[in-house]
C-alpha angles and dihedrals in degrees: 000000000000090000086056108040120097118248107258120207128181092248093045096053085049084065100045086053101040087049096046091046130011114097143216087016095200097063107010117125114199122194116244101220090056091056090050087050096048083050099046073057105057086040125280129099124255088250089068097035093061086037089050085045096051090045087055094049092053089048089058096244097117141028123226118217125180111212098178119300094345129077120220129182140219140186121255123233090256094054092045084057095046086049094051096048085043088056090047091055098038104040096048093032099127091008093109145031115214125202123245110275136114130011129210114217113181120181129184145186106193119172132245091253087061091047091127084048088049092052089050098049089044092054100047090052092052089058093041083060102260120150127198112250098175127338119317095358116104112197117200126175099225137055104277098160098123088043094048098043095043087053097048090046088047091051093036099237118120098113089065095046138057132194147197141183119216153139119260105244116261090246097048115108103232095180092066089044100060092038075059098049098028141031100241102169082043089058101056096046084061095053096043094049078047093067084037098061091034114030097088104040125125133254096206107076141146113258088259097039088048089045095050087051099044098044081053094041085050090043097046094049097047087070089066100072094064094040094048124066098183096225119191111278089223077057114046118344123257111257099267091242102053098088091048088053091047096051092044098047087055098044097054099033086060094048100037088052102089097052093043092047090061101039087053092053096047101055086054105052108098123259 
């Protein structure tokens, strides 16, 4: 399904896997020749692997230690936080209906010389829900004002952006709204190609086998929280094949977690 699988990086798959297995986040060293060799296995040459690492490490994502002759890695404070808000979305994306209430609308203007500011704003509000209704306004049908004003003081850019909580008018087609913010029948296609690749896997795999499926179920599933906006199901109904995903994602993520584990911590233990 190459128009419905998620673009996988190097970098990005580092984070899937530091997410998925590193623990405890805050303290936890992992060697650096273990993570090329978890990434030659889910497909990319060592050469990319130690490029995707360093990148990491520029980006302030990672720190680098030398212990001897051998390089291990650790998260910094900002991606365990980023870690930690990512859980809070992924994990209780389709776990609850809310009601119809407030809406957050942000709008920026940030300029060209914060572009890398600009992405990454882009970026957070697209995993917070938000959806793009014209250029520059974000439109997301929930209150996401301590989310939004803790991002813009983390990337230091209030003073380019404004924001208000309401309610959409009564005579106002939201329908036609979200189909313009967010890719609704898009979305549903993905969910439902997601129970189609996973839903008969098997549960009794080897470590590497359980690891490989895992790393690809995490990977996969990250993509949801800034497709999905969760909108209110008195609203617009909820496309028919999320609950199926959500069940399923949990459900396999939970049994596929001891083999992978080991497998995880075996292939980082120094040789």
């Amino acid at each position: 399904m190459p128009d419905t699988e998620p673009a996988r990086t190097p970098q990005e798959l580092v984070m899937t896997l530091l997410g998925s297995y590193v623990r405890p986040r805050e303290s936890r060293r992992v060697w650096s020749g273990g993570l090329v060799a978890l990434l030659h296995e889910l497909g990319f040459s060592d050469g990319a692997a130690r490029i995707a690492l360093t990148r990491l490490v520029r980006r302030g994502l990672l720190s680098r230690h030398r212990e001897g002759r051998l390089v291990h890695y650790s998260l910094t404070p900002r991606t365990v936080a980023l870690l930690d808000d990512g859980d809070r979305r992924i994990f209780g994306l389709g776990r609850r209906d809310e009601p119809a209430g407030t809406w957050t609308v942000l709008w920026q203007n940030i300029p060209e010389t914060r572009r890398t500011s600009r992405e990454r704003l882009v970026r957070r509000l697209r995993f917070l829900g938000f959806g793009p209704v014209q250029d520059g306004t974000w439109l997301a049908p929930h209150d996401r004002e301590a989310e939004v004003l803790a991002l813009l003081s983390e990337l230091e850019v209030a003073e380019h952006a404004g924001l208000m909580l309401g309610t959409p008018s009564a005579a106002l087609d939201v329908r036609q709204l979200a189909g313009r913010a967010w890719d609704l029948d898009g979305l549903s296609a993905r969910y439902a190609a997601f129970v189609a690749e996973f839903g008969d896997c098997p549960k009794d795999l080897s470590d590497p086998e359980a690891f490989a499926v895992r790393t690809r179920l995490v990977h996969t599933y990250r993509e949801f929280p800034s497709l999905d906006p969760e909108l209110p199901s008195g609203l617009i109904p909820a496309p028919q094949t999320r609950a199926a995903a959500v069940k399923l994602f949990h459900d396999l993520y939970s049994a596929l977690a001891p083999p992978a584990q080991r497998h995880f911590d075996r292939t980082l233990s120094p040789r």
